[in-house]
Backbone bond lengths (Angstrom), bond angles and torsions (degrees), N, CA, C in turn:
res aa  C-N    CA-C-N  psi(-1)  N-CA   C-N-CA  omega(-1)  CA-C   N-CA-C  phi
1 X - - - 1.444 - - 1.527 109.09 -
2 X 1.183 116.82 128.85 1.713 128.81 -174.47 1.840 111.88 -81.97
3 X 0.865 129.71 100.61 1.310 126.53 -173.42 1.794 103.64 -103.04
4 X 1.812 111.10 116.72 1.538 87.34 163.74 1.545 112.30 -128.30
5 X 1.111 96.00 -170.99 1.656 127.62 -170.59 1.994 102.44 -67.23
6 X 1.323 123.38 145.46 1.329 131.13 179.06 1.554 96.92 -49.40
7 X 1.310 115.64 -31.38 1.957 122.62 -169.71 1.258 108.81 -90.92
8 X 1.724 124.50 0.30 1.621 123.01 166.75 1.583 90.08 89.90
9 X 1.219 142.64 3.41 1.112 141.63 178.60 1.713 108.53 -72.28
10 X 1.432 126.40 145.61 1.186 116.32 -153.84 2.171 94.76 -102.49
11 X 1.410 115.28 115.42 1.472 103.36 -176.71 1.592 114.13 -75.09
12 X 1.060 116.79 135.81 1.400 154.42 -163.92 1.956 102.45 -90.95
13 X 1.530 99.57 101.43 1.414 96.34 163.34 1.259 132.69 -76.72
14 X 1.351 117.62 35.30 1.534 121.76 -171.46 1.441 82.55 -128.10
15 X 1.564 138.47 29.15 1.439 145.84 170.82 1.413 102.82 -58.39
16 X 1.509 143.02 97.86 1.360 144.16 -173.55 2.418 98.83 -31.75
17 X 1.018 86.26 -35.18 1.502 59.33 -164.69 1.765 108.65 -98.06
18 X 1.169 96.82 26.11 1.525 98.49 160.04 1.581 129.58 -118.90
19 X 1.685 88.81 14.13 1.196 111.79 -168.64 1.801 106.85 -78.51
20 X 1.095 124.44 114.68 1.727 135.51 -177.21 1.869 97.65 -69.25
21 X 1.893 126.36 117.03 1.057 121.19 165.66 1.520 126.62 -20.28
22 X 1.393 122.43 137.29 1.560 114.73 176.32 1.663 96.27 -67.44
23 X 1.999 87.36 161.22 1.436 105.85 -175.11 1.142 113.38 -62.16
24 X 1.106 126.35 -22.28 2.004 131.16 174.30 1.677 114.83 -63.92
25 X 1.359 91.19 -36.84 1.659 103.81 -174.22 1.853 110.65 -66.65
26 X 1.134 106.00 134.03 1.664 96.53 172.24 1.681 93.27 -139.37
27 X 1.554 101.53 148.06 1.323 119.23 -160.60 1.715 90.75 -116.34
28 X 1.380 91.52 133.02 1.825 83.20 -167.88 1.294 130.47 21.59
29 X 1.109 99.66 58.71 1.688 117.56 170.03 1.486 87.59 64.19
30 X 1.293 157.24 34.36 1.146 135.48 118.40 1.188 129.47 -131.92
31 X 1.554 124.17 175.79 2.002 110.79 -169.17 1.669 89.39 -84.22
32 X 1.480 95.79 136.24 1.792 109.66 169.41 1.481 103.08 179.58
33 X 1.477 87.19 117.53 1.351 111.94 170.23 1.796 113.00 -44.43
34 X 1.380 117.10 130.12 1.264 137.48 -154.70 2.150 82.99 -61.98
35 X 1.228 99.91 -82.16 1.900 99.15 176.49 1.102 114.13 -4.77
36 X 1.520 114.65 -72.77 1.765 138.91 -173.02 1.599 87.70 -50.17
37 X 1.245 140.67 -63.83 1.666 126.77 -144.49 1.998 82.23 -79.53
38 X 1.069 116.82 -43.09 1.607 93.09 -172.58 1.088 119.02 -59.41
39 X 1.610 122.04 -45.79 0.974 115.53 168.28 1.959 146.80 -71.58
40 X 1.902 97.14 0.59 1.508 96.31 136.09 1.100 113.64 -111.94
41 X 1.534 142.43 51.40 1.228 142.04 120.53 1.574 115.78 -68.21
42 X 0.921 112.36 -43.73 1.573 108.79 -169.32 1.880 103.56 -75.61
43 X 1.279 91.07 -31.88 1.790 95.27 -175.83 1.671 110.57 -66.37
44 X 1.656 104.54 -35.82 1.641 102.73 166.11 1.347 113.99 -77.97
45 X 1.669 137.13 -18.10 1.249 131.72 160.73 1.618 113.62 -51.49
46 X 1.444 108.83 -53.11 1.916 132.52 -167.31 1.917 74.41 -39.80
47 X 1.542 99.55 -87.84 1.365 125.75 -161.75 1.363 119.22 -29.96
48 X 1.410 120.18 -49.47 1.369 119.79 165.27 1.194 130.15 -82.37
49 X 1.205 113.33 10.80 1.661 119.14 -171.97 1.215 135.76 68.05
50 X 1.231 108.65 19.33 1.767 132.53 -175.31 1.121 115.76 -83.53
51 X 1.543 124.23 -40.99 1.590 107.90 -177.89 1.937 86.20 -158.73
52 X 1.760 114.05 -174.92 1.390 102.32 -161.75 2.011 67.54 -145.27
53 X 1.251 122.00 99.65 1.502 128.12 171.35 1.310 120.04 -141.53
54 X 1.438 115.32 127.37 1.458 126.50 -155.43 1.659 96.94 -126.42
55 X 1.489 117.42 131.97 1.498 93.64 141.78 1.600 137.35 -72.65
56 X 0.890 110.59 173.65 1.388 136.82 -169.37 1.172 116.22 -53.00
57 X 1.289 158.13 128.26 1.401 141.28 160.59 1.722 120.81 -67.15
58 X 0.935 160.72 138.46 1.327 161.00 142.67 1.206 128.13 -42.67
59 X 1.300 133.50 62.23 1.359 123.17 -143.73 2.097 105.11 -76.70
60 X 1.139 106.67 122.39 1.677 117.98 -171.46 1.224 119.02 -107.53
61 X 0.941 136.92 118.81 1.816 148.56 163.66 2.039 114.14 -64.51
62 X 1.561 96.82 81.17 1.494 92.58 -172.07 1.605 107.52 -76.77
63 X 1.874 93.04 130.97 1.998 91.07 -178.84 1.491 92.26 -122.66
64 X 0.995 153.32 19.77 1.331 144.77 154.51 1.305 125.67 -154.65
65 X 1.362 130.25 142.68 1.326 131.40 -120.62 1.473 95.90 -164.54
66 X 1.961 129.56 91.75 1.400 98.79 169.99 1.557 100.17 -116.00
67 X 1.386 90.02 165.08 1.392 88.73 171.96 1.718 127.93 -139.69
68 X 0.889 110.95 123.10 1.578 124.25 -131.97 2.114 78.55 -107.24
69 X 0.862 144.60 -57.03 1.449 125.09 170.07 1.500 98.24 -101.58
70 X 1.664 111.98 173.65 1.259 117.87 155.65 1.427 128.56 -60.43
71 X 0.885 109.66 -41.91 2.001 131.44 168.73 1.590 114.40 -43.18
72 X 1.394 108.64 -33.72 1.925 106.38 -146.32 2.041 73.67 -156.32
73 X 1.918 76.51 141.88 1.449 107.85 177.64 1.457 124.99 -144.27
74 X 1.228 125.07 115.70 1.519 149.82 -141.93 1.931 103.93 -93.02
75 X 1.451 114.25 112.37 1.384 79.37 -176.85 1.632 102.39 -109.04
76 X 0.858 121.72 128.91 1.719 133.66 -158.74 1.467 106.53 -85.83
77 X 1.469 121.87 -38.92 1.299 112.29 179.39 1.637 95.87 -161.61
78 X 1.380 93.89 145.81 2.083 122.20 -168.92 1.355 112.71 -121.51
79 X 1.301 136.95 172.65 1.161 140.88 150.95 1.165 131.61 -142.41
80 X 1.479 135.75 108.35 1.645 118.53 -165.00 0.860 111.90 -58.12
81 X 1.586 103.31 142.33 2.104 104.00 179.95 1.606 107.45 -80.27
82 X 0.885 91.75 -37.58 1.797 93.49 171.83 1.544 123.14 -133.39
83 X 1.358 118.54 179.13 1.521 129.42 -177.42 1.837 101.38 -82.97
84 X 1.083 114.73 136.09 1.238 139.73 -151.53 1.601 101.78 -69.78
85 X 1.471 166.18 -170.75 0.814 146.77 158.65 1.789 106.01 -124.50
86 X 1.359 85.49 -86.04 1.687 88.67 -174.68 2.193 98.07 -138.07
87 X 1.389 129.44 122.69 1.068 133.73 174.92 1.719 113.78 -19.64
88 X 1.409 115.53 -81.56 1.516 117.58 170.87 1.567 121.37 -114.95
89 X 1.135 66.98 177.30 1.969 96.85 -169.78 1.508 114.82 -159.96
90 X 1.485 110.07 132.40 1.527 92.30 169.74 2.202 82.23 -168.62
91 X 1.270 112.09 -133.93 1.360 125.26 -169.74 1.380 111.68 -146.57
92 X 1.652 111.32 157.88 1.774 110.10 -170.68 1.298 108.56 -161.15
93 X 1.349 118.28 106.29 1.428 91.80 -168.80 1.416 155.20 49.92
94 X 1.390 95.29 33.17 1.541 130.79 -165.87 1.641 114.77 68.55
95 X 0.986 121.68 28.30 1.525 138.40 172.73 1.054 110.70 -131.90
96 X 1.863 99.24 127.19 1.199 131.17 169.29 1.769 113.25 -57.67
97 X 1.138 122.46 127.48 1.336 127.55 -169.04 1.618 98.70 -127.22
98 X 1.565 104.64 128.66 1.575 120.43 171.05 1.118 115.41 -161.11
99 X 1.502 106.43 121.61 1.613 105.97 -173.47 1.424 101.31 -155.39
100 X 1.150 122.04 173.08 1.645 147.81 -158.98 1.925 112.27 -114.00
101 X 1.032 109.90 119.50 2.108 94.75 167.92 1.240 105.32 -119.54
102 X 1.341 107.10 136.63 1.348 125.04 -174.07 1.543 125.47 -125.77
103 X 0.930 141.13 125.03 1.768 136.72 -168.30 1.431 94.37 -93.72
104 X 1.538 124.82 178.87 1.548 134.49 134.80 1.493 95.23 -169.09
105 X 1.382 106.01 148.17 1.566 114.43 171.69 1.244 114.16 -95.38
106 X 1.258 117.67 26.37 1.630 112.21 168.81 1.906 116.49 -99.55
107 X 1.362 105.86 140.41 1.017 90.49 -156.61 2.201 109.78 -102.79
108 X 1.366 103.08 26.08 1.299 75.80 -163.88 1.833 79.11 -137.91
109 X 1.323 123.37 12.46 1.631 123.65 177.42 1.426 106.84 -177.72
110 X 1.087 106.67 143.90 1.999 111.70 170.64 1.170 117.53 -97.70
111 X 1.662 114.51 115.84 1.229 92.52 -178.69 1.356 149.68 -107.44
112 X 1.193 117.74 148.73 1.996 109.24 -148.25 1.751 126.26 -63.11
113 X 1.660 91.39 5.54 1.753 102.43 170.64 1.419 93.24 -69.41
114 X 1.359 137.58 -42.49 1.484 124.67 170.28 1.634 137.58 -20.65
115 X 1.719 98.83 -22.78 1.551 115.06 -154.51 1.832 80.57 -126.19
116 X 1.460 101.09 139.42 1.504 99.70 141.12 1.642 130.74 -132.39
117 X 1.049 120.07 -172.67 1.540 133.25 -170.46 1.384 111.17 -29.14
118 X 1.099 94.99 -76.12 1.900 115.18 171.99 1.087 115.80 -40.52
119 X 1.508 117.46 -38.95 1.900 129.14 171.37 1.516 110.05 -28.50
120 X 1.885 71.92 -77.80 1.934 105.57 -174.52 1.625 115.34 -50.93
121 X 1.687 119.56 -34.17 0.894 92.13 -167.52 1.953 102.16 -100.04
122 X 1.415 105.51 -15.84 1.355 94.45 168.65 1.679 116.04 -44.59
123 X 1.061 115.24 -60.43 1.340 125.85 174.03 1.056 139.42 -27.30
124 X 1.750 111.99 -53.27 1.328 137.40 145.17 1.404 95.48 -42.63
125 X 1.194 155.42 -77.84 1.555 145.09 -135.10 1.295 96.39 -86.04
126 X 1.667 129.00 -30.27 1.651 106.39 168.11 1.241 124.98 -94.41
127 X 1.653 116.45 13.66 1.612 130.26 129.26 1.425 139.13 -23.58
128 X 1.235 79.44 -69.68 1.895 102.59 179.48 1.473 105.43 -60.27
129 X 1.587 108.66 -36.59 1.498 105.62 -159.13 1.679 112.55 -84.30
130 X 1.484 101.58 -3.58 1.629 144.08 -176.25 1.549 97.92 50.55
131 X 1.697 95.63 66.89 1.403 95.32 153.80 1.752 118.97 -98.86
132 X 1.412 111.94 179.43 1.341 92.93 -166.88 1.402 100.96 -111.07
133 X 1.495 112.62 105.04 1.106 120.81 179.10 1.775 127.67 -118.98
134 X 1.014 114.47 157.16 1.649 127.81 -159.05 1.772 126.72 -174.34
135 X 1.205 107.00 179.96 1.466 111.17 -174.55 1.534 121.95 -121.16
136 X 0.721 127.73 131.85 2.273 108.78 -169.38 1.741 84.88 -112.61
137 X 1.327 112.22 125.23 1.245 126.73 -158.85 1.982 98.56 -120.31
138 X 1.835 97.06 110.58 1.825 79.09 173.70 1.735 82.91 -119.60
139 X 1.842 74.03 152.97 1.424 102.60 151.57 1.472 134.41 -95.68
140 X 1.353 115.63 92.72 1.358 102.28 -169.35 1.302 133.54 -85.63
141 X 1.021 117.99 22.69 1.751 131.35 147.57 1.107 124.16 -109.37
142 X 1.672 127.27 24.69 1.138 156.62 -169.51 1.508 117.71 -130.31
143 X 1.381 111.20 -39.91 1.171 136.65 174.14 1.900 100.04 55.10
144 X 1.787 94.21 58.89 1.646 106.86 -170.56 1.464 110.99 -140.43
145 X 1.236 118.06 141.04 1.323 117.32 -173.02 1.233 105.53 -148.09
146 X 1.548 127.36 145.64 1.048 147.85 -99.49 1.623 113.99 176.99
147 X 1.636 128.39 105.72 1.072 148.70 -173.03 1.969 101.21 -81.31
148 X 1.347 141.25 122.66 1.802 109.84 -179.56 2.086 71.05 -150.06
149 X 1.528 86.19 127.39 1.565 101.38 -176.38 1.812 96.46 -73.52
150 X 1.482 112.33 158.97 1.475 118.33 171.87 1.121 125.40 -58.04
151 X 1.269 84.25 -29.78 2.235 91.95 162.44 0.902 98.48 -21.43
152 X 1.624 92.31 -90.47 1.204 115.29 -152.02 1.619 142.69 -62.26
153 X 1.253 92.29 -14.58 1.660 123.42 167.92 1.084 96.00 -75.81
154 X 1.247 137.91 -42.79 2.092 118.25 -166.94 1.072 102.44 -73.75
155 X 2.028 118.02 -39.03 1.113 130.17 -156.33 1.847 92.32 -60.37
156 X 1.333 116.55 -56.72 1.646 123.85 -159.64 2.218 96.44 -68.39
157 X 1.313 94.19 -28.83 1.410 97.45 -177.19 1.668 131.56 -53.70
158 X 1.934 84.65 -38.59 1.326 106.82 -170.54 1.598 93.12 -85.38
159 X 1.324 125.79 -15.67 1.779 107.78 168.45 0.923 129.62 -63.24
160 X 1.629 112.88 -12.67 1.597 113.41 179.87 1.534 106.11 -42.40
161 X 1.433 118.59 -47.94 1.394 96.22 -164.05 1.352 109.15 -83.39
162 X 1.084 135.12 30.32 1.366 136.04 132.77 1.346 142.62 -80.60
163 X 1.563 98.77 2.86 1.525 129.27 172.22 1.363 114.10 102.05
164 X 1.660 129.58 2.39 0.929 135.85 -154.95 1.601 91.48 -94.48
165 X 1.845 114.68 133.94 1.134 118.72 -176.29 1.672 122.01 -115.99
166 X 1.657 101.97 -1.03 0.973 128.21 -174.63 1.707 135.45 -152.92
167 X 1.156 101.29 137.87 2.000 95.71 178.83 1.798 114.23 -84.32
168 X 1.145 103.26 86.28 1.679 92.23 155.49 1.389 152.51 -18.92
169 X 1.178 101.02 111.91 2.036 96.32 -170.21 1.445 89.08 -54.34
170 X 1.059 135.64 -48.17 1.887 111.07 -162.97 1.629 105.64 -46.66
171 X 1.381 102.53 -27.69 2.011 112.38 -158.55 1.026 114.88 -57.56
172 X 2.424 88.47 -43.18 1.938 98.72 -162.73 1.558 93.62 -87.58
173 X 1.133 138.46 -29.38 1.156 145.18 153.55 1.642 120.05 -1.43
174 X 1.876 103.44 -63.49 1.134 108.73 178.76 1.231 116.72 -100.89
175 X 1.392 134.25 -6.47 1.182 138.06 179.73 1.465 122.19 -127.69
176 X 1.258 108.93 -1.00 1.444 113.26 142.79 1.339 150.77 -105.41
177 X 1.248 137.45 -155.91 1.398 126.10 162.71 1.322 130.49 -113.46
178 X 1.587 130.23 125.59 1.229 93.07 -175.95 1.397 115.65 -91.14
179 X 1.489 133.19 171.30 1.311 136.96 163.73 1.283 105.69 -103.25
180 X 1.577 123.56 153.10 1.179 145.36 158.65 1.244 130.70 -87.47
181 X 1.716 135.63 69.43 1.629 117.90 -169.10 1.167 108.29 -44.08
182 X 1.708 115.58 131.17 1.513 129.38 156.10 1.338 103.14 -108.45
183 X 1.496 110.68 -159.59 1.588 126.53 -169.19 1.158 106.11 -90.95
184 X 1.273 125.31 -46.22 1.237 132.61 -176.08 2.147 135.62 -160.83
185 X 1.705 94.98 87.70 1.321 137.31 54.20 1.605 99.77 -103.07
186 X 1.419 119.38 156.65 1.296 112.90 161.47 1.612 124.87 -102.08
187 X 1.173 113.28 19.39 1.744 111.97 129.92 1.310 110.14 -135.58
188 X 1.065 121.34 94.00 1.959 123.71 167.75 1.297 117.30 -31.97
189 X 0.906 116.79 41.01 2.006 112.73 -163.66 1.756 86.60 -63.20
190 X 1.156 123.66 -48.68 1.735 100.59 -174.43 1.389 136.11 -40.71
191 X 1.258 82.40 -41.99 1.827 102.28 167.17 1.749 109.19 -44.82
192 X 1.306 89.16 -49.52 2.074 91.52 175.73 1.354 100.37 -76.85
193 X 1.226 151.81 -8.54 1.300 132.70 -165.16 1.645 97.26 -106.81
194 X 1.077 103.03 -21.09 1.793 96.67 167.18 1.582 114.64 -96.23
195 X 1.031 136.45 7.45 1.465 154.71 -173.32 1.938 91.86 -104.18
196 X 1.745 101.68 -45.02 1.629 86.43 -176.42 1.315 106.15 -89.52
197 X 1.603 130.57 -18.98 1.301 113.26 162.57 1.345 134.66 -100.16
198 X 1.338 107.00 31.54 1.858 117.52 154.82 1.360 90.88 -100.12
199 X 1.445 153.40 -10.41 1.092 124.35 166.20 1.355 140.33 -77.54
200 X 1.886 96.64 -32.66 1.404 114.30 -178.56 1.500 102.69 -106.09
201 X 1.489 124.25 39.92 1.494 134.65 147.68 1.153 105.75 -100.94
């Protein structure tokens, strides 16, 4: 099935963040795609009554349609209606929650071709509105993950034009959080979201 871009551009499943961990990699002692563990994190949040966070829907423009029985229908080619914003969103304790997940297998900086325009500036606008928004950053040849508030992402963003093409693990190191995958949730990102708001109280 052909999926494209609002610009007719054809999307590319080798998109880093649809990329499934290599087979060497094990994510809390087992292989699982970084997406998949957030999203039964949030399902053990739903369940216990801890937080209310959904991903995103994809909203798609279907233009071809076959259908090979009467029963079942094939959709051959899509087009996003729009540029993607940020993965989830949902609520927490009376806070608005919106944030982005991102993989890279490099192990010593992330780099900010990961993020684009629309990201940064969505982000910025649920800033202003002082929602609490951010990115949970793994390294998957690191087998490390990483809480980094939107701050601080625009802040490293806006260095590009200083030539800077990337954020340094020493950076997120000191100015982020790390998380620990457990079993259940298996990424605690809440745990970092109350770590970033005892700071900025």
């Amino acid at each position: 099935m052909a999926f494209h871009y609002p610009n007719g551009q054809l999307f590319s499943q080798k998109n880093p963040r649809e990329r499934p961990l290599q087979k060497e990699t094990t994510f809390a002692n087992r292989g699982m795609r970084f997406e998949e563990a957030i999203n039964q994190s949030n399902e053990y949040y739903l369940t216990h009554d801890k937080a209310v966070v959904h991903k995103k829907p994809t909203p798609l423009q279907i233009v071809k349609v076959d259908y090979p029985k009467r029963s079942a229908a094939v959709i051959k080619e899509a087009y996003f209606r729009q540029p993607s914003t940020t993965d989830y969103n949902g609520v927490y304790r009376g806070y608005y929650l919106d944030f982005e997940a991102k993989e890279s297998k490099n192990k010593t900086s992330f780099p900010l071709k990961n993020f684009h325009q629309h990201q940064i500036t969505h982000m910025q606008q649920c800033l202003k509105q002082d929602a609490i928004c951010f990115v949970l950053l793994w390294f998957s040849s690191l087998n490390r993950c990483f809480f980094l508030s939107a701050e601080e992402l625009v802040n490293c963003w806006n260095e590009q034009e200083n030539g800077k093409k990337s954020i340094p693990l020493e950076l997120i190191e000191t100015v982020g959080i790390e998380i620990t995958p457990q079993i259940a949730p298996r990424i605690p990102y809440l745990d970092a979201v109350e770590q970033y708001l005892e700071k900025r109280s």
